[in-house]
C-alpha positions in Angstrom: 61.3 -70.1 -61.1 60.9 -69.7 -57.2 59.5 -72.0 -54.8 56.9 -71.7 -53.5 56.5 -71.9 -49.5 54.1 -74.9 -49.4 57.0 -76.1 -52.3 59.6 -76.3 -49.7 57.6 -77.7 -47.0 56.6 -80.1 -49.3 60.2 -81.1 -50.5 61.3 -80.7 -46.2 58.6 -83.1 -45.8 59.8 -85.4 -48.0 63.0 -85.9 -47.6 63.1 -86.0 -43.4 59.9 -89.2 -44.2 62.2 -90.9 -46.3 65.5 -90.2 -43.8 63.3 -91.5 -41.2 62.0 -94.4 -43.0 65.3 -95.2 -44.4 66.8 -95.1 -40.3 63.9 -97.2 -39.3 65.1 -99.8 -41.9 68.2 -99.6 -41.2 68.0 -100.5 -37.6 65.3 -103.7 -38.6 68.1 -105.0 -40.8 71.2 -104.3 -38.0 68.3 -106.2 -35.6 68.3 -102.9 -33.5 64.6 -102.9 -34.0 62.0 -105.7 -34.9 59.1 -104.6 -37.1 56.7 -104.6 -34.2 59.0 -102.1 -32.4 59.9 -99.8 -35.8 56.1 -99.9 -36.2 55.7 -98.7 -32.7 58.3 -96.1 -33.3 56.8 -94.2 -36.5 53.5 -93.9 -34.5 54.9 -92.6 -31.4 56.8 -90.4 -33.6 54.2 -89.3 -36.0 52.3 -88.0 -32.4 55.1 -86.2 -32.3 55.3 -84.5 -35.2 51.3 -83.9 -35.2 51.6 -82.2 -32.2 54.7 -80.0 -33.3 52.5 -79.1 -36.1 49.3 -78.1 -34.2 48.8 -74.2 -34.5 49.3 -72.4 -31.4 46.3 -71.3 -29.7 45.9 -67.4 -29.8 45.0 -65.2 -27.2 
């Protein structure tokens, strides 16, 4: 059975939060980040993403 688009973007979705998330943790345990700064991080970079995602204004 195919995919559906929204499927896949689901599944993309997914996969890049938790190889973010698991990147973020990584560097809090290698004390490359503290919390504070990995929580700093994920909302800098979900503006970011947000604004990647915005539809294009037409016209």
């Amino acid at each position: 059975m195919p995919m559906t688009d929204g499927q896949q973007r689901h599944e993309w979705s997914t996969r890049f939060a938790r190889a973010v998330a698991e990147e973020i943790r990584g560097g809090v345990a290698t004390g490359a980040l503290t919390w504070a700064e990995a929580d700093q991080l994920l909302a800098r970079l979900r503006t970011v993403v947000e604004q990647a995602l915005e539809p294009l204004p037409v016209g």
